[in-house]
Each structure stands twice: as structure tokens, then as C-alpha cells.
TORLO-830152 format. One record per residue (C-alpha): residue number from 1; x, y, z. Coordinates in nm, 4 decimals, padded with zeros to 6 digits. Layout:
N
<n->NUM	X->X	Y->Y	Z->Z>
...
//
This chain:
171
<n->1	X->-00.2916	Y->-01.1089	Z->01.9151>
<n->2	X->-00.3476	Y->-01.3386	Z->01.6517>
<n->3	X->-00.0327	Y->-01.4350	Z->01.4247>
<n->4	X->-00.1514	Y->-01.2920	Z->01.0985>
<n->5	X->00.1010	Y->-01.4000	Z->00.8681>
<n->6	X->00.0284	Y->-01.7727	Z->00.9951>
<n->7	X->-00.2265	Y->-01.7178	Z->00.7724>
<n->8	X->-00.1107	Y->-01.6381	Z->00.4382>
<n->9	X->00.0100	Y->-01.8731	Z->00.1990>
<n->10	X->00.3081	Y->-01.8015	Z->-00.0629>
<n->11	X->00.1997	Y->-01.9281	Z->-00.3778>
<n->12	X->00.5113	Y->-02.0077	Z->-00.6254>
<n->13	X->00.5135	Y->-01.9227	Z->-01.0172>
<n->14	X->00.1805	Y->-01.7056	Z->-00.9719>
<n->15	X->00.0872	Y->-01.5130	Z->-01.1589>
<n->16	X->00.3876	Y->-01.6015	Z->-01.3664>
<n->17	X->00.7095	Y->-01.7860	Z->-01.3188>
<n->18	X->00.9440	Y->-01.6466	Z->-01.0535>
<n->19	X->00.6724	Y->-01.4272	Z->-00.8807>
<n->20	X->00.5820	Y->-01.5478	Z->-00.5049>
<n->21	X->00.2583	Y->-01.4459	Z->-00.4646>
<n->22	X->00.1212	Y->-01.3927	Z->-00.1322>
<n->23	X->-00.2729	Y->-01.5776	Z->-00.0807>
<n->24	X->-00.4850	Y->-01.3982	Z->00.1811>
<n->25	X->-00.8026	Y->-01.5960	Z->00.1415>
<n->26	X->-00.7065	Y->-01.8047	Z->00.4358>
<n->27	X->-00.6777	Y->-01.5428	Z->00.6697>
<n->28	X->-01.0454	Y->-01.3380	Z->00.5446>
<n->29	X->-01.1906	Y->-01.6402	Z->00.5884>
<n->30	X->-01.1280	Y->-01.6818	Z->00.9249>
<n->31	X->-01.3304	Y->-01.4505	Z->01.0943>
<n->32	X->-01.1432	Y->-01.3714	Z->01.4406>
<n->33	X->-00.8361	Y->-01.3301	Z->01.1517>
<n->34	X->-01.0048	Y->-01.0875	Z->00.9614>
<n->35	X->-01.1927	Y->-00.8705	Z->01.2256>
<n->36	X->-00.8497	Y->-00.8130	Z->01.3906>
<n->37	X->-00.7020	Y->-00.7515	Z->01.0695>
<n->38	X->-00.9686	Y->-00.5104	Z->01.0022>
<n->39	X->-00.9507	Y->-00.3437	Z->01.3751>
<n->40	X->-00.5465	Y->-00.3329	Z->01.3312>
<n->41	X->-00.5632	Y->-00.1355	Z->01.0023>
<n->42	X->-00.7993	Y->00.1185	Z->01.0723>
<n->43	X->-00.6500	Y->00.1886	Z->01.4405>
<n->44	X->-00.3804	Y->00.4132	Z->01.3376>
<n->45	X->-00.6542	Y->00.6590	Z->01.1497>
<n->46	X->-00.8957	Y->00.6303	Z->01.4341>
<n->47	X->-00.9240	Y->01.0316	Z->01.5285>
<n->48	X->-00.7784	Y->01.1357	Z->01.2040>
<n->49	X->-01.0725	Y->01.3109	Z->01.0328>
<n->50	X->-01.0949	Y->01.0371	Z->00.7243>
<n->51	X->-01.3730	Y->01.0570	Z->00.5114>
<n->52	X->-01.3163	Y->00.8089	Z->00.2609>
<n->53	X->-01.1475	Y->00.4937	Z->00.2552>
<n->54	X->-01.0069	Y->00.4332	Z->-00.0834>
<n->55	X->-00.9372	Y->00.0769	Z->-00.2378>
<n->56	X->-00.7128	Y->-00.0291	Z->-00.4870>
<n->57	X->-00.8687	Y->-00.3479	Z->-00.7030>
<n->58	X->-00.9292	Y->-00.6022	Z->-00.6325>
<n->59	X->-00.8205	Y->-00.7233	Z->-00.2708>
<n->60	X->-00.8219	Y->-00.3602	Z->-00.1296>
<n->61	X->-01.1543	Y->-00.3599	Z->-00.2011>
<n->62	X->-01.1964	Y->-00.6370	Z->00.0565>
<n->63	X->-01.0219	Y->-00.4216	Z->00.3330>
<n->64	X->-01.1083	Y->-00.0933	Z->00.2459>
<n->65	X->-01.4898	Y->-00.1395	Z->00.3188>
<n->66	X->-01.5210	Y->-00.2621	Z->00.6572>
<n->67	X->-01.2320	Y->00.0063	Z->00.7068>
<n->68	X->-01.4163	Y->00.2609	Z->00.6343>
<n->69	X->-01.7363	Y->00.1419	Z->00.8378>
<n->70	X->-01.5057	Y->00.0842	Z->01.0772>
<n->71	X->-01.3721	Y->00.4962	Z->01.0754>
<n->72	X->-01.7364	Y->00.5921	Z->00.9731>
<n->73	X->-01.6104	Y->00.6874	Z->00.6280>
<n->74	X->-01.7566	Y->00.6283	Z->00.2878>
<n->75	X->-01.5424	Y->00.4402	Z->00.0359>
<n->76	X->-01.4500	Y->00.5016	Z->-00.2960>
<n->77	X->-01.2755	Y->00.2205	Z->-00.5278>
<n->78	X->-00.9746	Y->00.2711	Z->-00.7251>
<n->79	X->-01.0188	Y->00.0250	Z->-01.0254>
<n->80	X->-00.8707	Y->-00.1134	Z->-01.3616>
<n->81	X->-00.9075	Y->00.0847	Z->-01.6687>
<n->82	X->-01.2751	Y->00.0522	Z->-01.8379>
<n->83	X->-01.4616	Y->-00.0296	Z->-01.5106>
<n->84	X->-01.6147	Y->00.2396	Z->-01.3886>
<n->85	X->-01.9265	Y->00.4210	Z->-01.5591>
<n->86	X->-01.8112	Y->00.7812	Z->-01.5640>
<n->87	X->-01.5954	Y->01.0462	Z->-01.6533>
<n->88	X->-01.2741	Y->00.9259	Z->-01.4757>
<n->89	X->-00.8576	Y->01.0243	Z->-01.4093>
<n->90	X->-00.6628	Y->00.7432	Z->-01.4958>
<n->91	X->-00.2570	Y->00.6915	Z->-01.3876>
<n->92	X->-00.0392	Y->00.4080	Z->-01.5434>
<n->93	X->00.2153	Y->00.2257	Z->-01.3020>
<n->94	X->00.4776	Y->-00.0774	Z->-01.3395>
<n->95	X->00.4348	Y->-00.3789	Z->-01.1697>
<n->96	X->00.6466	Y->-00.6243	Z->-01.0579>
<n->97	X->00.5404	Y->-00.8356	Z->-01.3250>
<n->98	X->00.4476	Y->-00.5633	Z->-01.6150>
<n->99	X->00.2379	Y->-00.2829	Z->-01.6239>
<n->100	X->-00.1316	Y->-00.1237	Z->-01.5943>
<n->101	X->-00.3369	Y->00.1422	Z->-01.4912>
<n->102	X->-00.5776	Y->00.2885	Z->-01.2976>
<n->103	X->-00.8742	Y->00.4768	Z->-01.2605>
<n->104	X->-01.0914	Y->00.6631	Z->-01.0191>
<n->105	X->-01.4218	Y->00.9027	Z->-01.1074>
<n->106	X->-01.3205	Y->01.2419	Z->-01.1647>
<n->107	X->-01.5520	Y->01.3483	Z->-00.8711>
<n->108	X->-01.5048	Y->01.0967	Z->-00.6622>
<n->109	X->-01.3258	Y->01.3076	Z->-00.3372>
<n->110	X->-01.4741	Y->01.6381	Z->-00.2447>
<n->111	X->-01.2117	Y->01.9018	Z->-00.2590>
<n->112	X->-00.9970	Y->01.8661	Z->00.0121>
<n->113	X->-01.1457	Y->01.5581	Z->00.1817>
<n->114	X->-00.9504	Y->01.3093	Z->00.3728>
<n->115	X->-00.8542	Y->00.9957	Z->00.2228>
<n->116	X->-00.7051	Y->00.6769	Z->00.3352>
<n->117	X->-00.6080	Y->00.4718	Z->00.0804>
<n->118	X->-00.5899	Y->00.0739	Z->00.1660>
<n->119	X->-00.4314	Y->-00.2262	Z->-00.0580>
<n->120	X->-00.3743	Y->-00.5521	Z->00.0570>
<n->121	X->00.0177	Y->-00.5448	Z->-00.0622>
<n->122	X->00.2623	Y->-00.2726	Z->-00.0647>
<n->123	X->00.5739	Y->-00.4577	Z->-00.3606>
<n->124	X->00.7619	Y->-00.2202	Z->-00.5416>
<n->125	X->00.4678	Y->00.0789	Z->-00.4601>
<n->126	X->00.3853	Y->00.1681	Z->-00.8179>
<n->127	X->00.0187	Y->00.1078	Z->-00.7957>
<n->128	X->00.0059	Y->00.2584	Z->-00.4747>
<n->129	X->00.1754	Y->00.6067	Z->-00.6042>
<n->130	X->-00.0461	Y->00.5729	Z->-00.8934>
<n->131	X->-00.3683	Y->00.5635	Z->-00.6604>
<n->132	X->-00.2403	Y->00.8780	Z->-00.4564>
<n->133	X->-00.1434	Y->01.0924	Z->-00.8021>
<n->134	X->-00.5331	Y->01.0155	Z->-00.8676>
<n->135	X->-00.6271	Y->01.0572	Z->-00.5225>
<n->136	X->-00.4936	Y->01.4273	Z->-00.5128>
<n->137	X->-00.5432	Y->01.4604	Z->-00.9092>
<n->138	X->-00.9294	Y->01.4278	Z->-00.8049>
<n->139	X->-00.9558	Y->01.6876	Z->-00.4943>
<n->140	X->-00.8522	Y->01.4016	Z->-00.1983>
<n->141	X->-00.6154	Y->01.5011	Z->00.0731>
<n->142	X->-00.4107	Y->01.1253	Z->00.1897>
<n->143	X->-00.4605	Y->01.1334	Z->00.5459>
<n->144	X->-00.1794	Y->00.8152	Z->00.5104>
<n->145	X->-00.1927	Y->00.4578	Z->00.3154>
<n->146	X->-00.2217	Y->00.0881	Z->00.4805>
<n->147	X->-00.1410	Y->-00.2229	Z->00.3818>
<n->148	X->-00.2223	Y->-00.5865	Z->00.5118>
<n->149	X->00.1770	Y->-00.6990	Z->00.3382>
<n->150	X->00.4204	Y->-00.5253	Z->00.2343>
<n->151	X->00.7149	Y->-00.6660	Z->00.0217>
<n->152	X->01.0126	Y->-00.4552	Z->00.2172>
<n->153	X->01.2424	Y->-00.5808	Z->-00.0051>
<n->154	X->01.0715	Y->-00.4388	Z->-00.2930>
<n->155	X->01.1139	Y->-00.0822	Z->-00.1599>
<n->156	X->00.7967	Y->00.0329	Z->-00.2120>
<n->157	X->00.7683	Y->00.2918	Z->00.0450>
<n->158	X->01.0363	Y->00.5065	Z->-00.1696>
<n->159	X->00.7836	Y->00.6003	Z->-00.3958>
<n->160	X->00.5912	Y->00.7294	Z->-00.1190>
<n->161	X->00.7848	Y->00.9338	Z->00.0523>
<n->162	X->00.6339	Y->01.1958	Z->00.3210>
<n->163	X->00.3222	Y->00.9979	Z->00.3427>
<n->164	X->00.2018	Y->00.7962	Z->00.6264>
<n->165	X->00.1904	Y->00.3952	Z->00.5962>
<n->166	X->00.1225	Y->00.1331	Z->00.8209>
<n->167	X->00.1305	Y->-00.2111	Z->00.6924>
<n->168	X->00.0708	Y->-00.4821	Z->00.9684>
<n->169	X->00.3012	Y->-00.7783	Z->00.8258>
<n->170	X->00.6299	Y->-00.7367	Z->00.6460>
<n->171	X->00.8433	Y->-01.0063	Z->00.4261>
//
């Protein structure tokens, strides 16, 4: 088993002063890195009926395709405001370092399908509760949520609680 967190870089002061943001370019560009990454996330949901894979912007996008080929689901992004070309549901969310929202088309998940939804980092799980208000807003049904990081000391899973999530490396 390859030593995934090896393979991510902290990055000081980015995007502003104080944060300690966590690079995973190294690790997708390593290709025995990122198929096991890849195979690790989606092995949880293997047998679980999902249909689509959602992913957050912009990094979950990254995961949450070869996920979904992986699970043979479609996928569906979840992305900023103003970037998709339709009528849309849209949730707002604090970050760690400010605030934003989200959006996802209005018909984007059949009623009742089975969603995953996939981000590279669970922090303080605002965006992530954001992206499952939309993902049920819509018609999905979260099958469960995973993550390549997640901040534990950020205490994002307490805004998600009930649900399902894996995340494969913790800080």
C-alpha cells in the first residue's frame, strides 16, 4: 500500500496568511499514487447501487470522474456560482477562509437516485453540507461522501452527521 500522504505537500500562507494548504498535484501525478487513490475511494461504495458520482469544484472534479467509471456511475459536478448553463439550486457555505457558494442543475439527479459525493478535502465541512442540501434539494439520495484529506481537527464531519464518509488520510 502506497503511503499516500508521502505525497502531499503543505503549502504555508496559501491561499492567505495562516491557512496550510494541503497540494495534491504530487500525488495525481504519480500514476501508481493516483490509481490506488482512485481504487481506495471508490471501494467502500463498490455494491452500493451509486449512480452518480458527484464533485465538488475544482479538485473533486479530479476524483470524482474516474470514481464514477470506476462504480460504473455517471458524474455530475457541483460548481461555483455562474458556471453552469442552466436553471440551477444554489447553497452558500463558510469556509475556513470566508465564504461562497454553490451550484448544481436543478435536474441534475433523477428522483431518488444514488449519489456519492467526492471532494478532495473534508476542513470544517461547510462546502460539503452545502453540496448534500443541493444534492437532496435536486432529487439525489447520498449513498455516503469521500474524501482524499480530511482536516479532523476542523470537525467537519459534525456537519454531516448520519451520513457515511470515508476519507483515506487524516491530519
Amino acid at each position: 500500500m502506497i503511503d499516500l500522504k508521502s505525497r502531499i505537500l503543505d503549502v504555508p500562507d496559501f491561499p492567505k496568511k495562516g491557512i496550510v494548504f494541503k497540494d495534491i498535484t504530487p500525488l495525481l501525478a504519480d500514476a501508481k499514487g493516483f490509481a490506488e487513490t482512485i481504487d481506495r475511494l471508490a471501494e467502500p461504495f463498490v455494491g452500493r447501487g451509486v449512480q452518480i458520482v458527484a464533485g465538488i469544484e475544482s479538485r473533486g472534479f479530479l476524483l470524482a470522474t474516474p470514481i464514477a467509471y470506476r462504480l460504473g456511475a455517471g458524474v455530475v459536478p457541483i460548481r461555483k456560482k455562474g458556471k453552469l448553463p442552466r436553471a440551477v439550486k444554489s447553497a452558500s457555505y463558510a469556509l475556513e477562509y470566508g465564504t461562497d457558494s454553490i451550484e448544481a442543475h436543478a435536474d441534475a439527479f433523477s428522483q431518488g437516485a444514488k449519489v456519492l459525493l467526492v471532494d478532495d478535502v473534508l476542513a470544517t465541512g461547510g462546502t460539503a453540507a452545502a453540496a448534500v442540501k443541493l444534492i437532496e434539494d435536486v432529487g439525489g439520495e447520498l449513498v455516503g461522501a469521500a474524501f482524499l484529506i480530511e482536516l479532523g481537527f476542523l470537525n467537519g464531519r459534525k456537519k454531516l452527521p448520519g451520513r457515511r464518509i470515508e476519507s483515506l488520510v487524516t491530519y
